[in-house]
C-alpha positions as CSV (number, residue, x, y, z in Angstrom):
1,X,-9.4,-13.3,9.0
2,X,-6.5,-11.2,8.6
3,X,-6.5,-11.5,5.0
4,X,-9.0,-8.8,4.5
5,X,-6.7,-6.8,6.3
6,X,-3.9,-7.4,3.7
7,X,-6.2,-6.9,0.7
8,X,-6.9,-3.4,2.2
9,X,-3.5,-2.6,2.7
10,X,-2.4,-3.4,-1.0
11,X,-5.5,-2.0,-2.3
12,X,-4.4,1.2,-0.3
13,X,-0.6,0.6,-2.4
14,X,-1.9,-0.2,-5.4
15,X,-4.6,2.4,-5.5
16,X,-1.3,5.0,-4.4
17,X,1.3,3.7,-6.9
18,X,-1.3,3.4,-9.9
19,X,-1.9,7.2,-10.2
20,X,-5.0,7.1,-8.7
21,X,-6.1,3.6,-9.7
22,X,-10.1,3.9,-8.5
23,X,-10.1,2.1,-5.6
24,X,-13.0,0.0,-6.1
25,X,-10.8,-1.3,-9.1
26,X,-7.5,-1.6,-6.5
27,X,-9.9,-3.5,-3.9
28,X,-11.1,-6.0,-6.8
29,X,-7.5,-6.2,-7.4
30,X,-6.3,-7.0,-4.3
31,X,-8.7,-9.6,-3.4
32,X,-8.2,-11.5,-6.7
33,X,-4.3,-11.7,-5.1
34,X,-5.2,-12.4,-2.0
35,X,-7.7,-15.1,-3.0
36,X,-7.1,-16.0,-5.9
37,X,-8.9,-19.7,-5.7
38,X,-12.3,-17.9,-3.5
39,X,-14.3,-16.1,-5.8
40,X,-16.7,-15.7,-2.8
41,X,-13.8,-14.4,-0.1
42,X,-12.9,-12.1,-3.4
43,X,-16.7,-10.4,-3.1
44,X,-17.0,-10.3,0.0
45,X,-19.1,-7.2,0.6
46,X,-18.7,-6.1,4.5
47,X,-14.9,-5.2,4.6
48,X,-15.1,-4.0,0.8
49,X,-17.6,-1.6,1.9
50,X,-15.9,-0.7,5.3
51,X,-12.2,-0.2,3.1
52,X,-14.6,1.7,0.1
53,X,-16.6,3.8,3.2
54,X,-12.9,5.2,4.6
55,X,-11.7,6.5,0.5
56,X,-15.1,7.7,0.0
57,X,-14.5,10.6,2.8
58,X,-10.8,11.0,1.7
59,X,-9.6,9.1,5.4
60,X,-6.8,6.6,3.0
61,X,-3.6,8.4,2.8
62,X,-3.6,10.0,-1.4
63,X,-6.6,8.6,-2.3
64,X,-9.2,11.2,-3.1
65,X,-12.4,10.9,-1.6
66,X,-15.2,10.3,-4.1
67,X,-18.4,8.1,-4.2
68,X,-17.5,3.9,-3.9
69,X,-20.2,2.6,-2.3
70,X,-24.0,2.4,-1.5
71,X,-23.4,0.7,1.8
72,X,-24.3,3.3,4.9
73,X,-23.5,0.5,7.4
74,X,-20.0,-0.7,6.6
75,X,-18.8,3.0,6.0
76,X,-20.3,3.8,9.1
77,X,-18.3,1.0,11.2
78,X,-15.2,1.7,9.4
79,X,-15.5,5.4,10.8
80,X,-16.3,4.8,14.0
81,X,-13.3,2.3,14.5
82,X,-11.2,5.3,13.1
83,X,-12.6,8.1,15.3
84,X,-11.8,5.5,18.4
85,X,-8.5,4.8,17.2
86,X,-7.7,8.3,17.0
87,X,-8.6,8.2,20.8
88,X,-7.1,5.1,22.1
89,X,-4.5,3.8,19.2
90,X,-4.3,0.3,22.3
91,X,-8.0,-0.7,20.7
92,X,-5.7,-1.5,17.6
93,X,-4.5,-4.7,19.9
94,X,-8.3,-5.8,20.2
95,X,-10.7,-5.9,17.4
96,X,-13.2,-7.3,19.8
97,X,-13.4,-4.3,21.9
98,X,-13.0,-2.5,19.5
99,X,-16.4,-3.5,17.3
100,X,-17.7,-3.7,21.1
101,X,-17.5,0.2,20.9
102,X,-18.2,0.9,17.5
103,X,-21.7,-1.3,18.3
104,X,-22.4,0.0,21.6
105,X,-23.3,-3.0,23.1
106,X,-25.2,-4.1,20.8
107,X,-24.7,-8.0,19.7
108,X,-23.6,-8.2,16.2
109,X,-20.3,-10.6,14.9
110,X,-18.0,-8.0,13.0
111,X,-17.7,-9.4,9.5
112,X,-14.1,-8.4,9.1
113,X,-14.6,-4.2,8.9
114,X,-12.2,-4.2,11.5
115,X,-9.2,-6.1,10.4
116,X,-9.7,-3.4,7.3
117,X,-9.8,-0.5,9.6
118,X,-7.0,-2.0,11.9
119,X,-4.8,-3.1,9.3
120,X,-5.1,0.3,7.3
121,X,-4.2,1.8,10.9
122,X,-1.1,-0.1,11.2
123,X,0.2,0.4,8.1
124,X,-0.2,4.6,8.4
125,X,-2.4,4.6,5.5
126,X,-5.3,6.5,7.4
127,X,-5.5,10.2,7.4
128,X,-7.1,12.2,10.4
């Protein structure tokens, strides 16, 4: 669902424009935009955590890194999809390949960390 994707990307805005709105506060935000009648879509902890996991080590363009969340995993997806991107930007075209490699082969469905990471890519949000 590309929606996740948008509720990074304004969280990303809002959390830039707000003078430094926390950005636990921008994603909750965002998400209450985005879905305004899915409480559960709006809580939706796997690309919360991957979007929280890139500001935590300071990787969203002007948001200081800081602690936002307690979840290892989704921060640790989130990074590897940046590190590949950083290598081959084309893996930007194909989330499945993309969680592929972050997963090494391993066979797990991505729970939308990558349409966070992709659509933060796309938008020039991330910082190397």
């Amino acid at each position: 669902m590309v929606k996740y994707g948008e509720v990074a990307t304004r969280a990303a805005r809002l959390s830039q424009q707000q003078n430094g709105m926390n950005p636990v506060k921008a994603w909750n935000q965002a998400a209450l935009e985005i879905f305004p009648d899915s409480e559960s879509s709006q809580k939706k902890g796997c690309p919360k955590n991957a979007f929280l996991g890139l500001c935590e080590e300071g990787k969203v363009k002007d948001i200081q890194s800081g602690k936002y969340t307690r979840s290892l995993k989704n921060k640790k997806y989130a990074l590897a999809a940046l590190a590949l991107l950083k290598h081959d930007p084309t893996l930007a075209n194909d989330k499945v390949t993309l969680w592929n490699k972050v997963q090494s082969g391993n066979d797990k469905q991505h729970n939308y960390q990558m349409d966070v990471v992709v659509s933060l890519w796309k938008d020039d949000q991330l910082d190397d």
